[in-house]
LUMKEGU-796122 format. One record per atom (N, C-alpha, C): x, y, z; residue in one letter; atom name. Coordinates in steps of 0.1 Angstrom, whole numbers, plus 5000, padded with zeros to 4 digits. Example, Ala and Ser with C-alpha at 12.3 -4.5 7.8 and 13.67 -1.06 7.14 Angstrom:
<recs>
rec X = 5132 Y = 4943 Z = 5078 code = A site = N
rec X = 5123 Y = 4955 Z = 5078 code = A site = CA
rec X = 5132 Y = 4967 Z = 5078 code = A site = C
rec X = 5128 Y = 4978 Z = 5071 code = S site = N
rec X = 5137 Y = 4989 Z = 5071 code = S site = CA
rec X = 5129 Y = 5000 Z = 5079 code = S site = C
</recs>
This chain:
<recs>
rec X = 5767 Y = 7393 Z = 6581 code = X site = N
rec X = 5754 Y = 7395 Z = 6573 code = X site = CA
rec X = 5757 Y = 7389 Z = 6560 code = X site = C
rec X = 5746 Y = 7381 Z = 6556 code = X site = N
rec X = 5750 Y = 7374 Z = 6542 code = X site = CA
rec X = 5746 Y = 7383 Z = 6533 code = X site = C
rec X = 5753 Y = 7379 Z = 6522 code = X site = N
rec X = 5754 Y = 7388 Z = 6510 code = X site = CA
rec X = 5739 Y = 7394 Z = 6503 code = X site = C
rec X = 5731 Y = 7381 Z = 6500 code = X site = N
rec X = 5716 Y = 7392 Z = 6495 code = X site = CA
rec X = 5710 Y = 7402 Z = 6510 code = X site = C
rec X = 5708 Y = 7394 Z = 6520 code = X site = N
rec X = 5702 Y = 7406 Z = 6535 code = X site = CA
rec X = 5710 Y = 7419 Z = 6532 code = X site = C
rec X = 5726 Y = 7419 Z = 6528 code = X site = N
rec X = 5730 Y = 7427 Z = 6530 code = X site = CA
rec X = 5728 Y = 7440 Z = 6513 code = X site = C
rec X = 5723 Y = 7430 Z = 6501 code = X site = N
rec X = 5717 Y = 7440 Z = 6489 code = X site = CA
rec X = 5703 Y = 7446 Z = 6493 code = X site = C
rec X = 5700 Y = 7438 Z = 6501 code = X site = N
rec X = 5682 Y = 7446 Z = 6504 code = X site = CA
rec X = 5685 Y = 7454 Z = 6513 code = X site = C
rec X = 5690 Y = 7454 Z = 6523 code = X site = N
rec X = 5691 Y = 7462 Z = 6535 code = X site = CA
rec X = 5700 Y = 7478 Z = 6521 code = X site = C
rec X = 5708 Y = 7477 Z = 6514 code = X site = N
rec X = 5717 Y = 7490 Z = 6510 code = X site = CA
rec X = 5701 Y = 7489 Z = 6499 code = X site = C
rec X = 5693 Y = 7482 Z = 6496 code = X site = N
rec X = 5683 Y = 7490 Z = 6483 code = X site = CA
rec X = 5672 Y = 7495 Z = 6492 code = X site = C
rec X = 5673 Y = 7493 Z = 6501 code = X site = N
rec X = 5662 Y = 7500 Z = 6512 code = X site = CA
rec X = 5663 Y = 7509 Z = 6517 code = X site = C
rec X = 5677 Y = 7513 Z = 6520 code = X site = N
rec X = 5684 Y = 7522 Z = 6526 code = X site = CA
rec X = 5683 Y = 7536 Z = 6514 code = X site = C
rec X = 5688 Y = 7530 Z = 6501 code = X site = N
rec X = 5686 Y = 7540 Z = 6493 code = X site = CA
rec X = 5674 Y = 7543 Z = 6484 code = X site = C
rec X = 5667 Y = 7536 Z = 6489 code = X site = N
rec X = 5650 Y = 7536 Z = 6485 code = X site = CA
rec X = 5646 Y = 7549 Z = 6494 code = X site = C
rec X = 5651 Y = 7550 Z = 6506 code = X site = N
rec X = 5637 Y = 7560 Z = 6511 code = X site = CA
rec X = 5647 Y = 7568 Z = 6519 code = X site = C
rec X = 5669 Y = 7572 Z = 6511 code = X site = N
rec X = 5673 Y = 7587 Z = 6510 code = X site = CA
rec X = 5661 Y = 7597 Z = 6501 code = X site = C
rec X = 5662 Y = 7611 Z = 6507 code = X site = N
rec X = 5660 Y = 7623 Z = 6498 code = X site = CA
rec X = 5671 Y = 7621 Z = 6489 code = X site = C
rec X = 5670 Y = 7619 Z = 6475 code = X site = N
rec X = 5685 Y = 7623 Z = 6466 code = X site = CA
rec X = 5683 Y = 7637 Z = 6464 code = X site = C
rec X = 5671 Y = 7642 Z = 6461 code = X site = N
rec X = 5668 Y = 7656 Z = 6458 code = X site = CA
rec X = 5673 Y = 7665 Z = 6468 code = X site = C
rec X = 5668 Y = 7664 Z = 6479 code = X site = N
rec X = 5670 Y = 7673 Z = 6492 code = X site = CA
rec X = 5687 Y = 7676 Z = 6499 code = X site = C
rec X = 5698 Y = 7683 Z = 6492 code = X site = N
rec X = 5707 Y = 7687 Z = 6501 code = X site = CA
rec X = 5709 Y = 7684 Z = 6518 code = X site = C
rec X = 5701 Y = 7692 Z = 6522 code = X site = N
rec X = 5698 Y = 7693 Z = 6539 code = X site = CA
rec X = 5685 Y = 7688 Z = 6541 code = X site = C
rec X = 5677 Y = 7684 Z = 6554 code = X site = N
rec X = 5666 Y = 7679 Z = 6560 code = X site = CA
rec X = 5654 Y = 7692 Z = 6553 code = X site = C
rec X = 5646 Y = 7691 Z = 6554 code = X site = N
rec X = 5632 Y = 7702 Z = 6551 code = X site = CA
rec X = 5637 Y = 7711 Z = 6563 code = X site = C
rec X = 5632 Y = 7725 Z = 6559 code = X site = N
rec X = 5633 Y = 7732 Z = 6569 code = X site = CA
rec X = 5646 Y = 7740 Z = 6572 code = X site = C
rec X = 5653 Y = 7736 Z = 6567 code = X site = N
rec X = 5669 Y = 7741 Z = 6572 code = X site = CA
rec X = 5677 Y = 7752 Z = 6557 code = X site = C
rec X = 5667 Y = 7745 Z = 6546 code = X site = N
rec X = 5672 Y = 7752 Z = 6536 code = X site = CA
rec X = 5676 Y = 7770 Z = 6535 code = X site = C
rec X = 5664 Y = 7773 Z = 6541 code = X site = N
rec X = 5669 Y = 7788 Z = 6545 code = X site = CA
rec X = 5677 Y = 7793 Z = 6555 code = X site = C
rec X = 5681 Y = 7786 Z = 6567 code = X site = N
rec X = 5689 Y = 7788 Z = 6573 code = X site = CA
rec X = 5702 Y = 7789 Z = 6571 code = X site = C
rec X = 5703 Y = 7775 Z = 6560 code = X site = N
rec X = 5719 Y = 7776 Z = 6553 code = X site = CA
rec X = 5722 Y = 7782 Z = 6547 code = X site = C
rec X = 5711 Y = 7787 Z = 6533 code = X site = N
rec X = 5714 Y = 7801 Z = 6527 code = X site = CA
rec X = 5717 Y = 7811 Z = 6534 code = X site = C
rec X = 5711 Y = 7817 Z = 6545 code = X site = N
rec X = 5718 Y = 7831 Z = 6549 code = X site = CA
rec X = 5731 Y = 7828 Z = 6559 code = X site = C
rec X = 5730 Y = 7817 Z = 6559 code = X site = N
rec X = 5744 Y = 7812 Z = 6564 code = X site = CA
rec X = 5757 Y = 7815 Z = 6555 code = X site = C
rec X = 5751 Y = 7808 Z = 6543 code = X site = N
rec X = 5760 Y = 7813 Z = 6533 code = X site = CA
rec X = 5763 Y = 7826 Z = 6531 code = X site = C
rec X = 5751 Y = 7834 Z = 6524 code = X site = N
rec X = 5752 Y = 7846 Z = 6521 code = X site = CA
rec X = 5761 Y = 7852 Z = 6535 code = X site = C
rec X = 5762 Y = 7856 Z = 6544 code = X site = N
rec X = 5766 Y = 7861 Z = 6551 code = X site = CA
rec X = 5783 Y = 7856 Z = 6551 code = X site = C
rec X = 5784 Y = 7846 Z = 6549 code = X site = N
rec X = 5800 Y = 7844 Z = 6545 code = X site = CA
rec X = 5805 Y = 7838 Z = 6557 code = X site = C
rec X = 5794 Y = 7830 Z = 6566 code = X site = N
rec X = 5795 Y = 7824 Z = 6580 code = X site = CA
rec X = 5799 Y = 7806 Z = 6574 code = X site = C
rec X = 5794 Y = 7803 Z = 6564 code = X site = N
rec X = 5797 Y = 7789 Z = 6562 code = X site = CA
rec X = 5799 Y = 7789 Z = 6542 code = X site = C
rec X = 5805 Y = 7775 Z = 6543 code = X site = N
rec X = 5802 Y = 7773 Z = 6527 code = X site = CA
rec X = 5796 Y = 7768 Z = 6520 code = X site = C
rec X = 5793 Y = 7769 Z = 6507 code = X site = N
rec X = 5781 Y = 7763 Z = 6499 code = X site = CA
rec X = 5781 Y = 7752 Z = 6503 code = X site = C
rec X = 5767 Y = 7744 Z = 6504 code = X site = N
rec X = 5767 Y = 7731 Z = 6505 code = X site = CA
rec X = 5776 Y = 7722 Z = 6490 code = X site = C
rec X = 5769 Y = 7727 Z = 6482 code = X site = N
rec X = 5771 Y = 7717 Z = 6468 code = X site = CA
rec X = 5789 Y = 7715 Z = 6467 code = X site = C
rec X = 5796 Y = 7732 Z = 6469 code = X site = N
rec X = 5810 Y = 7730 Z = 6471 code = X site = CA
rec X = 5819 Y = 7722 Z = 6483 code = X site = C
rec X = 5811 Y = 7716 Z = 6495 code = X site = N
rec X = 5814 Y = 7709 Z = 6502 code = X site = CA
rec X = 5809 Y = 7695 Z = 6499 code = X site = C
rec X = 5795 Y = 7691 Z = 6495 code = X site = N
rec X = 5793 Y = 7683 Z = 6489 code = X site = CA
rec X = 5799 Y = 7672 Z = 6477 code = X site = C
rec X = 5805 Y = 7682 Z = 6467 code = X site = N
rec X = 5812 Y = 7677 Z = 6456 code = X site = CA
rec X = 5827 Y = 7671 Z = 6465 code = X site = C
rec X = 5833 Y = 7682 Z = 6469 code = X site = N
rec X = 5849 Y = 7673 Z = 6481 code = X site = CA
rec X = 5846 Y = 7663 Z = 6487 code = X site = C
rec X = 5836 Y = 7662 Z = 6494 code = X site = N
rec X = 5839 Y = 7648 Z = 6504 code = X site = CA
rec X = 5834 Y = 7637 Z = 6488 code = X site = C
rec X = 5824 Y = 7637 Z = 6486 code = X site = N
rec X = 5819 Y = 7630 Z = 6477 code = X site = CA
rec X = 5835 Y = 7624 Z = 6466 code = X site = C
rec X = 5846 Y = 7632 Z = 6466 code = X site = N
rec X = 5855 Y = 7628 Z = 6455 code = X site = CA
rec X = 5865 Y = 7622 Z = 6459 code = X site = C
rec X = 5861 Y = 7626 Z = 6478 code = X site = N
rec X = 5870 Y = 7610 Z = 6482 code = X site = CA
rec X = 5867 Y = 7603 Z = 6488 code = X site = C
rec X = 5851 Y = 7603 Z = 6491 code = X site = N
rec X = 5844 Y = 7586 Z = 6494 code = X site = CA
rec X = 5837 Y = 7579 Z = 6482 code = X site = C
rec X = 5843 Y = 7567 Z = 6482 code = X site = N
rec X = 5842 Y = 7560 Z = 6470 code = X site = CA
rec X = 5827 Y = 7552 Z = 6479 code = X site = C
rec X = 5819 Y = 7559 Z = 6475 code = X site = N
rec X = 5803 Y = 7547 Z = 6475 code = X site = CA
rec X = 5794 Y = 7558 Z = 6471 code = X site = C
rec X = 5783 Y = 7553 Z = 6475 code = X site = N
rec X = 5770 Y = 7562 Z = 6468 code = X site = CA
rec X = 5762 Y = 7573 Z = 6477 code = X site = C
rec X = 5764 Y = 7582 Z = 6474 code = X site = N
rec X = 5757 Y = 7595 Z = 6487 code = X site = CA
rec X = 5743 Y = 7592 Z = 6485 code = X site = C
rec X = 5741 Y = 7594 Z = 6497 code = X site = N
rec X = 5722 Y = 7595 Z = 6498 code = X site = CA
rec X = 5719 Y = 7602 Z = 6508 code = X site = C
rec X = 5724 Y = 7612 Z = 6512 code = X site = N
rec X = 5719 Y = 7623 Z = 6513 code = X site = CA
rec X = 5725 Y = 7633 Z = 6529 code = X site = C
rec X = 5721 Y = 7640 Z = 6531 code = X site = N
rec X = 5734 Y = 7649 Z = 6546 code = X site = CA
rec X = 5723 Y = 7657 Z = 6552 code = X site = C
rec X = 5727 Y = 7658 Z = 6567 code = X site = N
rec X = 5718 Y = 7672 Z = 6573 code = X site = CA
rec X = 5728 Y = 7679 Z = 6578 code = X site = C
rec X = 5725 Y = 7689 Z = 6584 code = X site = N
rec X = 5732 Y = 7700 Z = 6588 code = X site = CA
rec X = 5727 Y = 7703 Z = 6602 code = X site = C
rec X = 5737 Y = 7708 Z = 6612 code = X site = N
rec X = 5737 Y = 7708 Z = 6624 code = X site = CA
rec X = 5740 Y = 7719 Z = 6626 code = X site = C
rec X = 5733 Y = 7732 Z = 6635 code = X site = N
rec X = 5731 Y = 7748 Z = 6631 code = X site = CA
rec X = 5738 Y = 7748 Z = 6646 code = X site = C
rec X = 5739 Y = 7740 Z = 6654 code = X site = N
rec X = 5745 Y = 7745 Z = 6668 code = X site = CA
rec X = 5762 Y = 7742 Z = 6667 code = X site = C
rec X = 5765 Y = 7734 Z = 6657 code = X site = N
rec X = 5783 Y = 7724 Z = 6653 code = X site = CA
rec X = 5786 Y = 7739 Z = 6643 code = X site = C
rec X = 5774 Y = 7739 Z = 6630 code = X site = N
rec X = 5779 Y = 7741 Z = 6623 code = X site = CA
rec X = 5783 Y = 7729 Z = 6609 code = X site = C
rec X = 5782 Y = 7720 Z = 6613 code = X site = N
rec X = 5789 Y = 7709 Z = 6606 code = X site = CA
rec X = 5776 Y = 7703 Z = 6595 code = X site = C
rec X = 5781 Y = 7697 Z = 6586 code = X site = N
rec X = 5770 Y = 7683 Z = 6580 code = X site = CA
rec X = 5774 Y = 7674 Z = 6583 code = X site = C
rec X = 5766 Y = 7660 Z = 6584 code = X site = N
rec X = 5768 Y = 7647 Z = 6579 code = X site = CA
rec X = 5760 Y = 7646 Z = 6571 code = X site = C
rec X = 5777 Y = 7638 Z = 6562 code = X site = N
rec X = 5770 Y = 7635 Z = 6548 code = X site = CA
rec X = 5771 Y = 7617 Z = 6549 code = X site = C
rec X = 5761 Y = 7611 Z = 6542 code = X site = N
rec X = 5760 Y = 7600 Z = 6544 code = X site = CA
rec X = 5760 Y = 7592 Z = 6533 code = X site = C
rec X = 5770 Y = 7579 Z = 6533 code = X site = N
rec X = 5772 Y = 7574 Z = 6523 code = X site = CA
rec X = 5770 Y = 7560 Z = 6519 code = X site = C
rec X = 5767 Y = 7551 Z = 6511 code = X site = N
rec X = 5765 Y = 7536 Z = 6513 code = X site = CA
rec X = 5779 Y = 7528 Z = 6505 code = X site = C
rec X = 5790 Y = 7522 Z = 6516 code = X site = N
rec X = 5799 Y = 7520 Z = 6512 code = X site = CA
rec X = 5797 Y = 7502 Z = 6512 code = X site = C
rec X = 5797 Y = 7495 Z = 6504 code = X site = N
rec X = 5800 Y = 7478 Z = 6505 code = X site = CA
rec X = 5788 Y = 7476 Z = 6518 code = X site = C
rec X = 5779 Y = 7482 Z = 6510 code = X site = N
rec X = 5766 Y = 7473 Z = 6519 code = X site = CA
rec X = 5764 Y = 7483 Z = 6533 code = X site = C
rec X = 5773 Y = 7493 Z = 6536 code = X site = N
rec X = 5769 Y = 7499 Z = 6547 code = X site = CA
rec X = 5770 Y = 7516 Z = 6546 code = X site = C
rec X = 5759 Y = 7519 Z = 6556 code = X site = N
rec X = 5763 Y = 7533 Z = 6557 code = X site = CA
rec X = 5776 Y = 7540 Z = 6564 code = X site = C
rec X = 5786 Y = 7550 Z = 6558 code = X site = N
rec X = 5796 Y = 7554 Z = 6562 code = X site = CA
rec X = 5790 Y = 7568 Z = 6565 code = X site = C
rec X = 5791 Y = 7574 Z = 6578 code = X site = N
rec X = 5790 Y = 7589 Z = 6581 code = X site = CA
rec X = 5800 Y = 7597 Z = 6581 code = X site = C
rec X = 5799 Y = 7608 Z = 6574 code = X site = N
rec X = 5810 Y = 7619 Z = 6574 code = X site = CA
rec X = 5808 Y = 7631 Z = 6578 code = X site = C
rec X = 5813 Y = 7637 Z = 6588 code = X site = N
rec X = 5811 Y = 7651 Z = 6594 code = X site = CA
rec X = 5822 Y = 7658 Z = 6592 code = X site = C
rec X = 5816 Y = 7671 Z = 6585 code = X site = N
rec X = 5825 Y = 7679 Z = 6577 code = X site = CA
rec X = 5820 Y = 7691 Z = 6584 code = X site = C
rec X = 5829 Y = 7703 Z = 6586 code = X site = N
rec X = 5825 Y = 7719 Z = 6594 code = X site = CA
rec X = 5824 Y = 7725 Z = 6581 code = X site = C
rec X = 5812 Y = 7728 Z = 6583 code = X site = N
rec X = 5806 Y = 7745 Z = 6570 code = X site = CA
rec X = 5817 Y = 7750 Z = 6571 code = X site = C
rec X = 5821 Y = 7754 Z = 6578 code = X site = N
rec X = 5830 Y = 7767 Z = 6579 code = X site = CA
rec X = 5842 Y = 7765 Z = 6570 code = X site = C
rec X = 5849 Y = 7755 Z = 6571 code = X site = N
rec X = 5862 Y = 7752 Z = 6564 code = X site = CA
rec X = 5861 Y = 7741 Z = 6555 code = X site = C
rec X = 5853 Y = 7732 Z = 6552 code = X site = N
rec X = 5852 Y = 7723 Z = 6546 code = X site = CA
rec X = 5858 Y = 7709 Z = 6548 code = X site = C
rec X = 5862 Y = 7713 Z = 6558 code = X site = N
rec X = 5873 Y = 7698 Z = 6563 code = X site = CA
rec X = 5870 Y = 7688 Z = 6572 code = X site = C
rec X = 5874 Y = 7680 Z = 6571 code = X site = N
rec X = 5866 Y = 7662 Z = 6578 code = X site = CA
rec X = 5868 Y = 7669 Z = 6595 code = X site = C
rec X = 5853 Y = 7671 Z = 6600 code = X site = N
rec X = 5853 Y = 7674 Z = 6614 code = X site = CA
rec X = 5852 Y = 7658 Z = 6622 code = X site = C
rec X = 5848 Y = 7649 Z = 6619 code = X site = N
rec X = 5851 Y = 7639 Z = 6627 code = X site = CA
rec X = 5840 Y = 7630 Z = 6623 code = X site = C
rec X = 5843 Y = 7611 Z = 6625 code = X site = N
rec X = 5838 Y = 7601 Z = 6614 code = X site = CA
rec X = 5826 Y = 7596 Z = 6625 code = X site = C
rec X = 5816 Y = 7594 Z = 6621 code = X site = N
rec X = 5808 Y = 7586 Z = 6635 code = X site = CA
rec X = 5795 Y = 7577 Z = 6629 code = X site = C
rec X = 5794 Y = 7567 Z = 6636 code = X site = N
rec X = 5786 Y = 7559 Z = 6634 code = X site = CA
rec X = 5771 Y = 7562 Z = 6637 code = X site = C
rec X = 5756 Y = 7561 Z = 6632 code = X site = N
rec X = 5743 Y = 7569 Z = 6641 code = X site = CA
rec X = 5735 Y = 7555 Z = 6639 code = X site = C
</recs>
């Protein structure tokens, strides 16, 4: 992919992430009493870890209530990099491309 296709395709990409929105609509209350209950961990405290060791720009993660897990989604040199992390522990559950 040549170099400008490849600046439009990442300002498009980050044009129409939620930066505001943590998780997808809808899920926010789920994750809170997730939390509260001491079944998973804060998003923002899992959020800030992966974020401090993927070097590109987050635009944004959903959460998967049957895993347990998020992917957080990141734009690394022109591409999206996906990271699946387990609420529960905070730790890289496995890398996948969507």
């Amino acid at each position: 992919m040549n170099r400008p296709l490849q600046l439009l395709v990442a300002l498009a990409v980050a044009a129409a992430a939620p930066l505001a929105a943590p998780v997808a609509a809808g899920v926010e209350d789920q994750v809170r009493g997730l939390v509260l209950a001491g079944e998973i961990m804060p998003f923002e405290t899992i959020r800030k870890q992966v974020a401090s060791r993927v070097k590109g720009d987050y635009i944004g993660a959903e959460f998967d209530a049957a895993t347990l897990t998020y992917r957080f989604r990141f734009l690394v040199d022109g591409s999206v990099k996906n990271v699946v992390v387990d609420a529960r522990t905070g730790k890289r559950a496995r890398s996948a491309s969507y």
